[in-house]
C-alpha positions as CSV (number, residue, x, y, z in Angstrom):
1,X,103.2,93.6,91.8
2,X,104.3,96.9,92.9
3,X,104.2,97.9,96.6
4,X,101.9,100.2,96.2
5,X,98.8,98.5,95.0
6,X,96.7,95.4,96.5
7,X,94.8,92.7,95.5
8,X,91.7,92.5,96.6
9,X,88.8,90.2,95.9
10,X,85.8,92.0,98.3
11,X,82.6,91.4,99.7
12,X,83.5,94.7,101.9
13,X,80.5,96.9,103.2
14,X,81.1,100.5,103.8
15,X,84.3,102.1,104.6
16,X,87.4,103.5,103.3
17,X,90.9,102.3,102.0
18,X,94.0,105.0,102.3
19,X,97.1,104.0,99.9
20,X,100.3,104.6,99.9
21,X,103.4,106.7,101.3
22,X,103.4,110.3,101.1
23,X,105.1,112.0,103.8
24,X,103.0,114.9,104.8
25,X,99.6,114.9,106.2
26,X,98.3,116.9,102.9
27,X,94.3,116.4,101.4
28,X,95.1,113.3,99.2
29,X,95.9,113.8,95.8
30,X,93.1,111.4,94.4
31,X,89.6,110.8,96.0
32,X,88.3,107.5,94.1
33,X,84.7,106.7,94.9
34,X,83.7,103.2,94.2
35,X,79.4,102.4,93.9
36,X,78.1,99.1,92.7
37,X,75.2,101.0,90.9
38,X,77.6,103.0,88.7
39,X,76.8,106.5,89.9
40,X,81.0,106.5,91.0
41,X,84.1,106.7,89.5
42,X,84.3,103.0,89.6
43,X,81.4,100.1,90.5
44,X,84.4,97.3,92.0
45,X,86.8,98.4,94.6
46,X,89.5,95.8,92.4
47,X,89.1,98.0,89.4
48,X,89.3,101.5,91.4
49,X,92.5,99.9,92.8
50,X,94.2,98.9,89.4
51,X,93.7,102.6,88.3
52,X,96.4,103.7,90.6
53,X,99.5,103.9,88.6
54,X,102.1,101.9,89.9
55,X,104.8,104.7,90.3
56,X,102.4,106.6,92.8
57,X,104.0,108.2,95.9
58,X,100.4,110.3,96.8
59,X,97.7,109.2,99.3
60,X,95.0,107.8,97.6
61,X,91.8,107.6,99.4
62,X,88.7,104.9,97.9
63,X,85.9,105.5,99.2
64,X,83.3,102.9,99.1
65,X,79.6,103.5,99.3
66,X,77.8,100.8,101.3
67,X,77.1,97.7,99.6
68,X,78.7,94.1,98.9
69,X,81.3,94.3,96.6
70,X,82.1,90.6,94.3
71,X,80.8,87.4,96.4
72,X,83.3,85.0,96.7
73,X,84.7,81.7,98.9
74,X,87.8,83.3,99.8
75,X,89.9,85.1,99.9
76,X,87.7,88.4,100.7
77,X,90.7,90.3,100.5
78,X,94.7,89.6,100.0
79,X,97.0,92.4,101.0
80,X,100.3,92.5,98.9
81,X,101.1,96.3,100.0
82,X,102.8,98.3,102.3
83,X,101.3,101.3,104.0
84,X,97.3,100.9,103.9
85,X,94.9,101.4,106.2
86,X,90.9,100.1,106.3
87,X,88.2,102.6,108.3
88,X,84.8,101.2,108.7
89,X,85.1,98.1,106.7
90,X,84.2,94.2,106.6
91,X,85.7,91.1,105.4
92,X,83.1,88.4,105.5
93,X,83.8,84.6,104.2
94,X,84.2,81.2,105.8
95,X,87.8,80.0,105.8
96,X,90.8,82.5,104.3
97,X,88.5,85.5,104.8
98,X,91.2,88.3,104.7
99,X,94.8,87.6,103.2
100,X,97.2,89.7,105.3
101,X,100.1,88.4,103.2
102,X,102.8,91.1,103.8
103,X,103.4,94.7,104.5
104,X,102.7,96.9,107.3
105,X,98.4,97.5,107.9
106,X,96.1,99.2,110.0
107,X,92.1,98.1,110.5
108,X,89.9,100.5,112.3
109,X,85.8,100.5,113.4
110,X,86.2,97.6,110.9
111,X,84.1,93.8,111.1
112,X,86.1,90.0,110.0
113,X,83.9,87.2,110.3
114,X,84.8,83.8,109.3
115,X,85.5,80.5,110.4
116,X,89.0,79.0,109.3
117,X,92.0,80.8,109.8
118,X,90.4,83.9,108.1
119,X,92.7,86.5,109.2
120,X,96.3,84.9,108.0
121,X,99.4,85.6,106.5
122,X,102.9,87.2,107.2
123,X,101.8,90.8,106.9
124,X,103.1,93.6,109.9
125,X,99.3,94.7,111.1
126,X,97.3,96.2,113.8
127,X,93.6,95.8,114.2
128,X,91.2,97.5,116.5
129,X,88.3,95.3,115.2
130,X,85.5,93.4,115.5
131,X,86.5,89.4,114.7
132,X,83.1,86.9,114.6
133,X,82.7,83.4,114.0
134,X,79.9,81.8,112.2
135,X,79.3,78.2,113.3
136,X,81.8,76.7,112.4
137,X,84.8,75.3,114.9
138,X,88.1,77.0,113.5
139,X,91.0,79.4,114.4
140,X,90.8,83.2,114.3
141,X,94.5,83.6,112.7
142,X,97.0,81.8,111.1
143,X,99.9,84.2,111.2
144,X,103.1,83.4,109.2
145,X,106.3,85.3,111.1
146,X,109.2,83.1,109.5
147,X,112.3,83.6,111.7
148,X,113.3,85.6,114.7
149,X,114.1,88.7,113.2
150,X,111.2,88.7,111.1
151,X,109.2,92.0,112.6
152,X,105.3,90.6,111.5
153,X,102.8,89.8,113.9
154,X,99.3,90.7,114.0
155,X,98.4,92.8,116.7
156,X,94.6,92.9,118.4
157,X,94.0,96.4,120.5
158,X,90.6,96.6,122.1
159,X,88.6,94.3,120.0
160,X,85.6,92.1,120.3
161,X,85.5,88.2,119.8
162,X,82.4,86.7,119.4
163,X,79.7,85.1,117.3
164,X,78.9,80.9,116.9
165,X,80.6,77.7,117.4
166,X,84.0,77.4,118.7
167,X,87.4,79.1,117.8
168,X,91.0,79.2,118.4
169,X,92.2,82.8,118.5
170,X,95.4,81.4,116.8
171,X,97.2,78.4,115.0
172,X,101.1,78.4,114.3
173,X,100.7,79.1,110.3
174,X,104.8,79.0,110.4
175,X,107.4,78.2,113.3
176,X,107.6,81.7,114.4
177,X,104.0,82.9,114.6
178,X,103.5,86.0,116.8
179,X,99.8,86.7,117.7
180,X,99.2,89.5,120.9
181,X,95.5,90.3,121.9
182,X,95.5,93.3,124.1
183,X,92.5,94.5,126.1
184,X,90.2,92.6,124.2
185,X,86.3,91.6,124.9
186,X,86.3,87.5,124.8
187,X,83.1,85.6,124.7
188,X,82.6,81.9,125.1
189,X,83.1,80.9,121.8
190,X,86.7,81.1,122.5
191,X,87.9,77.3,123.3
192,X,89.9,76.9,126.9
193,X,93.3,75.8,125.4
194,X,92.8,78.9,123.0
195,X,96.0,78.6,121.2
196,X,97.9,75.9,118.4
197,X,101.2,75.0,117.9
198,X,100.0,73.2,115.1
199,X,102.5,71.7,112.8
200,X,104.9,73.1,115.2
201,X,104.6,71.1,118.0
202,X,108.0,71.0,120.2
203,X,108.5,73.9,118.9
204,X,106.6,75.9,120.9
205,X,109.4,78.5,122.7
206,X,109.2,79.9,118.8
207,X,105.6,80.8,118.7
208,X,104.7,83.8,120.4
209,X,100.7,83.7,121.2
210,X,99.6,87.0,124.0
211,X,96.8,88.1,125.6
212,X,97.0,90.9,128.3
213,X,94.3,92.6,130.1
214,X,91.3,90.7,128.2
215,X,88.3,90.2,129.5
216,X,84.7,88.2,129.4
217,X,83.7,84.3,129.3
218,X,86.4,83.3,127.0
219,X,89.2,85.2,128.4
220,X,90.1,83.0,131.1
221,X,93.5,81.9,131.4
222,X,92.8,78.8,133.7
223,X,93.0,76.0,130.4
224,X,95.2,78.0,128.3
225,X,98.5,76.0,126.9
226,X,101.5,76.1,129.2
227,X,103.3,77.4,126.7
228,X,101.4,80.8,125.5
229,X,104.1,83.9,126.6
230,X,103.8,86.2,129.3
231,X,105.2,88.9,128.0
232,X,107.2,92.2,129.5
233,X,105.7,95.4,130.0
234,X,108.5,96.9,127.5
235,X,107.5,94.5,125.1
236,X,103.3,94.8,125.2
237,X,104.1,98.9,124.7
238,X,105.9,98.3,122.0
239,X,103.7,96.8,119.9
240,X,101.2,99.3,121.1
241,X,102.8,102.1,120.3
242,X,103.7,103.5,116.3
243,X,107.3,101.6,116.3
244,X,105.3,98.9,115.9
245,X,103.8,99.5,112.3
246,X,104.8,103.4,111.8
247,X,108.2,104.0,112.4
248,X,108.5,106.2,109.8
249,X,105.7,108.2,110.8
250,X,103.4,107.1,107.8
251,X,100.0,106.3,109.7
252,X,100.3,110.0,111.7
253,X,101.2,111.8,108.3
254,X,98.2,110.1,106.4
255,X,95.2,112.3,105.6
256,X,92.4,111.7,108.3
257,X,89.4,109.6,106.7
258,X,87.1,112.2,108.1
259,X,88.1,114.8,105.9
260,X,86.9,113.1,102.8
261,X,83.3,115.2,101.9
262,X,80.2,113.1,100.5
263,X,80.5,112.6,97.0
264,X,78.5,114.3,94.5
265,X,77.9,112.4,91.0
């Protein structure tokens, strides 16, 4: 599949998708509108996304009028791409719910819900989200980093975790895992140990699992594993700042999503 598309299976509410890599902070080329009662260019978000050819090198905005978009188990979305970014959109399943598999992604004003591992995979990403359990006992991510030089991680910057039941806020998917919540709102459905090695136990100085400056009933540190990092100063502004996922500038350059007018069929 080319870098510049995704696959994506979607029961996603409201919000906005940006594709792509141009390199200037132009009105994107192509405005798709997707609407589940045909009034857009497209009813499914997959098949507004398979209309992109796979040479393109524009922004591409899809704009998606509220509704839910293709019930399914899961995944609710699998991200095979590099440079995209989600405004205003939700992910909701039970276990698997959104596929971050690889490539560099940003998640903004957007809502995950899920139970087992539903935000997993090896994929370069920052979220400023809202993450929710529903009932059942699970793990918020299973994130797949595979060596020491590998640069994924999944990066949580002034979230919210809450909702039912119990949850992890990570499990070791592979030996390197690299998790950090920063600044985030914790209820008490966050377990004490809050963290798994998993399949990776004595490996632990691998994994690297973060929380700095969170706060609320399931923030505490006083049960977490010995073993979760306290990481430098140099390191936390790192990942919060654009060398993390933008080094090349592409999430400044891309067209603001509030420039995108109403549609009119």
């Amino acid at each position: 599949m080319s870098s510049s598309k995704l696959s994506l299976i979607l029961h996603l509410m409201m919000g906005l998708l940006s594709i792509s890599g141009a390199s200037d902070r132009s009105v994107p080329k192509t405005t798709i509108y997707v609407d589940k009662s045909g009034s857009g260019n497209y009813s499914s978000v997959q098949e507004a996304i398979d209309s992109i050819p796979d040479d393109n090198n524009q922004w591409i905005h899809i704009l998606i009028k509220r509704g839910t978009y293709r019930l399914t188990w899961a995944p609710a979305a699998l991200l095979v791409a590099d440079k995209v970014s989600f405004h205003r959109c939700g992910f909701h399943g039970i276990q698997d719910t959104l596929g971050d598999a690889q490539g560099r992604h940003y998640f903004e004003k957007c809502y995950i819900s899920g139970a087992i591992d539903f935000i997993w995979g090896h994929g370069q990403s920052v979220y400023k989200t809202t993450a929710s359990t529903i009932g059942q006992d699970g793990y918020i991510t299973a994130q797949g980093r595979q060596g020491a030089d590998d640069p994924s991680a999944f990066v949580f910057i002034r979230c919210w975790v809450k909702g039912e039941g119990h949850t992890y806020l990570g499990r070791a998917y592979r030996r390197y895992s690299r998790v950090l919540f920063y600044h985030t709102r914790m209820t008490e459905v966050v377990v004490p140990a809050g963290w798994s090695s998993w399949n990776y136990r004595g490996h632990e100085e691998d994994i690297t699992f973060a929380e700095v400056r969170c706060t609320g009933e399931g923030a505490s540190k006083s049960g977490r594993v010995k073993w979760m990092k306290d990481l430098p100063s140099q390191e936390v502004q790192y990942f919060l700042s654009n060398d993390f996922i933008s080094q090349d500038g592409w999430l400044k350059n891309q067209p603001r999503y509030i420039e995108i007018q109403t549609p009119r069929y």
